[in-house]
Residue frames as a rotation matrix with the C-alpha (Angstrom) as fourth column:
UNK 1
-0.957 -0.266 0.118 117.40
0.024 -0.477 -0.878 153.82
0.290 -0.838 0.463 122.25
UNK 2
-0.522 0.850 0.076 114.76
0.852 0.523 0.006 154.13
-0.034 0.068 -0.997 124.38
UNK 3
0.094 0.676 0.731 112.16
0.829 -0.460 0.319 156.86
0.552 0.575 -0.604 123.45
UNK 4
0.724 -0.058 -0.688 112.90
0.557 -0.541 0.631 158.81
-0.408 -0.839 -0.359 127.05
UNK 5
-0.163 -0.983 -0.081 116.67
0.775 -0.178 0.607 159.77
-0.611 0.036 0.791 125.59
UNK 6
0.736 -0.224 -0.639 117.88
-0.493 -0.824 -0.280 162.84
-0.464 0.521 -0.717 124.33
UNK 7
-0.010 -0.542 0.841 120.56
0.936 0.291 0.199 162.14
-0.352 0.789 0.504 121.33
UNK 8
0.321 -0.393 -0.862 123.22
-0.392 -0.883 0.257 164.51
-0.862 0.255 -0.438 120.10
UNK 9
0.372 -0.773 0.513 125.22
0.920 0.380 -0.096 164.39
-0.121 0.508 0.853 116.92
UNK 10
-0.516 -0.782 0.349 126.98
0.826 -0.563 -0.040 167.54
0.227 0.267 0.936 116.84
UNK 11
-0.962 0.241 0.129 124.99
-0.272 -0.895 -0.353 170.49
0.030 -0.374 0.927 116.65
UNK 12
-0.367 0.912 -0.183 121.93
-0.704 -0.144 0.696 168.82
0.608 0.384 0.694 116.46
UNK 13
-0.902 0.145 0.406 119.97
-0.356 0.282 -0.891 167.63
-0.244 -0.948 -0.202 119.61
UNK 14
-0.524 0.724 -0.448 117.17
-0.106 0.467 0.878 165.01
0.845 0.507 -0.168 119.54
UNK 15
-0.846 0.175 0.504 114.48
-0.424 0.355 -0.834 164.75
-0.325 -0.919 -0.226 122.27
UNK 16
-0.905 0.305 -0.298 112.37
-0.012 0.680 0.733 162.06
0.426 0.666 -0.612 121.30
UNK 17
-0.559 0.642 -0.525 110.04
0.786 0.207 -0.583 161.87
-0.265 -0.738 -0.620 124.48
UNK 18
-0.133 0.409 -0.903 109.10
-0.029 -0.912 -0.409 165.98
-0.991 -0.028 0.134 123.62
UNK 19
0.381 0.261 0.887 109.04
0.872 0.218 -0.438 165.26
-0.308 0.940 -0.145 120.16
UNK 20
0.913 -0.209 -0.349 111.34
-0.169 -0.975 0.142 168.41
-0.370 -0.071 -0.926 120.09
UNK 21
0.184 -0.849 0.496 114.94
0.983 0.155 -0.099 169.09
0.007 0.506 0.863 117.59
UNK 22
0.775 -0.348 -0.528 117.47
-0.100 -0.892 0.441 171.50
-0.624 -0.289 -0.726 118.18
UNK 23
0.481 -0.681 0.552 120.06
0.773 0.033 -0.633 172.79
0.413 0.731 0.543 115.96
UNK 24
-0.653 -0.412 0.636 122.23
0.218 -0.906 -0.363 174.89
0.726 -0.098 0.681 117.88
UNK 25
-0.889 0.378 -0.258 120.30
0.092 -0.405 -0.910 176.82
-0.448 -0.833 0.325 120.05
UNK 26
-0.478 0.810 -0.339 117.02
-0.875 -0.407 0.263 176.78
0.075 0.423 0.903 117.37
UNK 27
-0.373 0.558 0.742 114.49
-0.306 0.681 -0.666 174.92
-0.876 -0.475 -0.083 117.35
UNK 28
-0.973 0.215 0.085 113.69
0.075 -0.057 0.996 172.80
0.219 0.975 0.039 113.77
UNK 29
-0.265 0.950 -0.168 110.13
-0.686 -0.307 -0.660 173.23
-0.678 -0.060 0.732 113.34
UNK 30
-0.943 -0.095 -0.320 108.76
-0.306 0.630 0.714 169.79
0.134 0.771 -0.623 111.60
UNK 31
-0.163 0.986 -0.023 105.71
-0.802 -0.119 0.585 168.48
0.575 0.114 0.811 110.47
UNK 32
0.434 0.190 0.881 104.07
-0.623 0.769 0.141 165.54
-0.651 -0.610 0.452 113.23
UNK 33
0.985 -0.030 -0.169 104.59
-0.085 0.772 -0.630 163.11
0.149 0.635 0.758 109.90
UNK 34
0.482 -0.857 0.183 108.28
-0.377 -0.391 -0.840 164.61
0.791 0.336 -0.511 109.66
UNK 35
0.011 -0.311 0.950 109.22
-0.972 -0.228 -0.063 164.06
0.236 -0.923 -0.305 113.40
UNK 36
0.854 0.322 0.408 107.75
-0.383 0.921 0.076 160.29
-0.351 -0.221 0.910 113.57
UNK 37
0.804 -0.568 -0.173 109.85
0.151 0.477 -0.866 159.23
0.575 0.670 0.470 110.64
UNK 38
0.083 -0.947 0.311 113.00
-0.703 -0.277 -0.655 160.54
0.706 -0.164 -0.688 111.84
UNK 39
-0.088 0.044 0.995 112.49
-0.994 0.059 -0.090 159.22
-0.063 -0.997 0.039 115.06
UNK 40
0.925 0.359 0.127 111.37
-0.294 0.885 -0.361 155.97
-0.242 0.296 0.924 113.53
UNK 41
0.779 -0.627 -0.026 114.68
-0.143 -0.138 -0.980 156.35
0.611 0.767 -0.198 111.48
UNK 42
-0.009 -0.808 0.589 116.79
-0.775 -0.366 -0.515 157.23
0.631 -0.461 -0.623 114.47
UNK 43
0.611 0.482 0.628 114.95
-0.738 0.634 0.232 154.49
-0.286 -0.605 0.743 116.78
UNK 44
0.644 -0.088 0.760 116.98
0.198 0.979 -0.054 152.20
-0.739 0.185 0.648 113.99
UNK 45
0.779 -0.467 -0.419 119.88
-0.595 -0.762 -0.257 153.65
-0.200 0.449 -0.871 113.38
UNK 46
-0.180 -0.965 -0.189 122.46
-0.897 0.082 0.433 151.58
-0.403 0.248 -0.881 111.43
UNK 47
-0.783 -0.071 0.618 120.04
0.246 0.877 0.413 149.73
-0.571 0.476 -0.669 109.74
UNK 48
-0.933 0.340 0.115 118.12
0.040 -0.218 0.975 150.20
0.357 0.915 0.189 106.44
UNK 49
-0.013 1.000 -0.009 114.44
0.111 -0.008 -0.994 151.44
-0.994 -0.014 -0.111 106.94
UNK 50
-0.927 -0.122 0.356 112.86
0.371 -0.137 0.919 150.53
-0.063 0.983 0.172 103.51
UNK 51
-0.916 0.388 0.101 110.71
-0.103 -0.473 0.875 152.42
0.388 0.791 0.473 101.45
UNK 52
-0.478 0.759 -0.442 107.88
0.161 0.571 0.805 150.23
0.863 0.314 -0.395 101.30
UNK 53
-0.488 -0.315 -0.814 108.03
0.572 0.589 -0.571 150.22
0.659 -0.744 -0.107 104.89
UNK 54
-0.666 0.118 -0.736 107.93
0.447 -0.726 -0.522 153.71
-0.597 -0.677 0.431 105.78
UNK 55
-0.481 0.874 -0.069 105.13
-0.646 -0.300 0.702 154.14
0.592 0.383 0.709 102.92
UNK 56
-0.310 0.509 -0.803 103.28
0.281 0.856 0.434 151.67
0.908 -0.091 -0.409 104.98
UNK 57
-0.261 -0.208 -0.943 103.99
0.951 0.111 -0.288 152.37
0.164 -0.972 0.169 107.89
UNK 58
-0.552 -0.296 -0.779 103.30
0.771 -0.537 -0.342 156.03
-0.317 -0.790 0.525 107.86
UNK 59
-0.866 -0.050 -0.498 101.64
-0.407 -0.508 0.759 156.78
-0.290 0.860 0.419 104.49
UNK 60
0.127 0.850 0.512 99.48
-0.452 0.509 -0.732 154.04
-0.883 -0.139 0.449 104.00
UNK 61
-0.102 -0.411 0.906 99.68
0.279 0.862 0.423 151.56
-0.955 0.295 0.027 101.15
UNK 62
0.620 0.651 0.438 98.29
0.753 -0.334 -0.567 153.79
-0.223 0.682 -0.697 98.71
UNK 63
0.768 -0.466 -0.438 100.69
-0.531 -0.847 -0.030 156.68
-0.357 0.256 -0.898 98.72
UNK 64
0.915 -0.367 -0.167 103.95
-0.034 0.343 -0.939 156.29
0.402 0.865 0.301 96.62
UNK 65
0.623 -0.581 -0.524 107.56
0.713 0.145 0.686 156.08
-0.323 -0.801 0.504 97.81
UNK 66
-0.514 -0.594 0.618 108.01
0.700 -0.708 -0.098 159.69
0.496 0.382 0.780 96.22
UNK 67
0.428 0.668 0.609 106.27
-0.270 -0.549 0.791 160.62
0.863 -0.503 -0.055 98.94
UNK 68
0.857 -0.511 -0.072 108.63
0.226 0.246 0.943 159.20
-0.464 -0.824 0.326 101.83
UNK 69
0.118 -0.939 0.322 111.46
0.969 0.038 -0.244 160.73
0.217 0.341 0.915 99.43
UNK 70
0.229 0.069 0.971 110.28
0.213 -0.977 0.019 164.22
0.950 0.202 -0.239 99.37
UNK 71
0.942 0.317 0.112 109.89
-0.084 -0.100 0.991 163.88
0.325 -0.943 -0.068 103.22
UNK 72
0.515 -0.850 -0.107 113.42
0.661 0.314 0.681 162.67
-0.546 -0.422 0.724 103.90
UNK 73
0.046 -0.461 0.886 114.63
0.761 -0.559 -0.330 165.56
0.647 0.689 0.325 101.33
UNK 74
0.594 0.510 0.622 112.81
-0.152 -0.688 0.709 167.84
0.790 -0.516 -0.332 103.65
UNK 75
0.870 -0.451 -0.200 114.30
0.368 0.323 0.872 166.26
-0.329 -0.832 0.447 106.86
UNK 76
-0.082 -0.903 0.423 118.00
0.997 -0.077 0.028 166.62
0.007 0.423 0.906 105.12
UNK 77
0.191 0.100 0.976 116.76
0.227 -0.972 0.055 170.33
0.955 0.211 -0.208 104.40
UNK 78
0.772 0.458 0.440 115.85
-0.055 -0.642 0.765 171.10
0.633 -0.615 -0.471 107.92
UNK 79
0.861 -0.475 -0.183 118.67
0.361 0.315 0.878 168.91
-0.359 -0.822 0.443 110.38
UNK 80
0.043 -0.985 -0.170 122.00
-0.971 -0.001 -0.239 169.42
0.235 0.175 -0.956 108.28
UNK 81
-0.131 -0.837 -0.531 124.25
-0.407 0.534 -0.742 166.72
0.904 0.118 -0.411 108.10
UNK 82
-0.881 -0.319 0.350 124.02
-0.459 0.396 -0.795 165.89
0.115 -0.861 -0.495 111.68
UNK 83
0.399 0.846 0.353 121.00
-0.836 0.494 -0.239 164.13
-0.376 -0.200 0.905 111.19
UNK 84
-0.493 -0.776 0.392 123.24
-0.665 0.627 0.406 161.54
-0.561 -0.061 -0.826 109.19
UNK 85
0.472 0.863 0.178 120.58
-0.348 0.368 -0.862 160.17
-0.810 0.345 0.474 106.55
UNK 86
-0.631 -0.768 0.112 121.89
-0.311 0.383 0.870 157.85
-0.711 0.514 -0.480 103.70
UNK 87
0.411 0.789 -0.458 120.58
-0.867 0.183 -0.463 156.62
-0.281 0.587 0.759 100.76
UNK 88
-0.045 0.093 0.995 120.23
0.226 0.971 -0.080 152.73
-0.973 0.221 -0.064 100.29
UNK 89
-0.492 -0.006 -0.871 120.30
-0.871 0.022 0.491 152.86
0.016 1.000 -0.016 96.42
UNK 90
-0.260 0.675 -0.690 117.10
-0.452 0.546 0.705 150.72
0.853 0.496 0.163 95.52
UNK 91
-0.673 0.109 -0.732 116.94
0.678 0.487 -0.551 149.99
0.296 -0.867 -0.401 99.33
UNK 92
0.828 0.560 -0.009 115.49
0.421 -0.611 0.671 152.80
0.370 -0.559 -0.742 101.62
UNK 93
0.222 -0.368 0.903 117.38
-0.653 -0.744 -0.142 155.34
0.724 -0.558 -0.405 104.32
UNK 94
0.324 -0.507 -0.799 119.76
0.768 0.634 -0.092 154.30
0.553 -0.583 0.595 106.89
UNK 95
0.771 -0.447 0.453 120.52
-0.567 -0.806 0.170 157.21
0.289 -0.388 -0.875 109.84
UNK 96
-0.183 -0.943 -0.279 124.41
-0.104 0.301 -0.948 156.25
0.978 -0.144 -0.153 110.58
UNK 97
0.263 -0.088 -0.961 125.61
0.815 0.553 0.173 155.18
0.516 -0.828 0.217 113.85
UNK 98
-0.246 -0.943 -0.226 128.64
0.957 -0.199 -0.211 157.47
0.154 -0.268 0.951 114.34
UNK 99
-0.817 -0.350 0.458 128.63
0.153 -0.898 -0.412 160.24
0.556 -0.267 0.788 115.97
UNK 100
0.296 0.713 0.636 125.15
-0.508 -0.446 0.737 160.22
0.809 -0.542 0.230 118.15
UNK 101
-0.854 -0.337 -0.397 125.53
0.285 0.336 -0.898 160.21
0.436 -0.879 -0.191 121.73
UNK 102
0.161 0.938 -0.307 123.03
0.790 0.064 0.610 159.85
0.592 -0.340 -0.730 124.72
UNK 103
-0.439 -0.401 0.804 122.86
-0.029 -0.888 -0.459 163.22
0.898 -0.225 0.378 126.66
């Protein structure tokens, strides 16, 4: 999608442009790093962002990819389920298709 869009999955509302997530009627409160990823994540939903990638890409080549795990633990912590994160076993994170609509 294109950054402008809001994106629902259930209770959990995505406005990419504001860099703003709702759950419900709350607001999640994430860190800038936290917010990219997703977005990054969501940007390319239903296909594998690896590891390497998003250490690269957001971390820098130096940091480890238990450091883009904790983060996506953290993400899982904050969205619920309706964020739709998967683990790739030996791959990276995949946000599902199903269930996000454009609002």
């Amino acid at each position: 999608p294109k950054p402008n869009r809001r994106l629902q999955n259930g209770t959990l509302l995505v406005d990419a442009e504001a860099q703003r997530i709702f759950v419900g009627d709350d607001e999640v409160l994430l860190t800038p790093l936290q917010m990219q990823l997703f977005i990054h994540m969501l940007e390319r939903r239903g296909r594998i962002c690896r590891r390497e990638e998003l250490v690269e890409r957001f971390l820098g080549e130096d940091a480890s990819t238990r450091t883009i795990d904790s983060h996506v633990a953290r993400l899982r912590a904050a969205l619920g389920d309706g964020a739709s994160i998967r683990t790739e076993r030996g791959q990276g994170y995949r946000v599902l298709e199903d269930g996000w609509v454009e609002v």
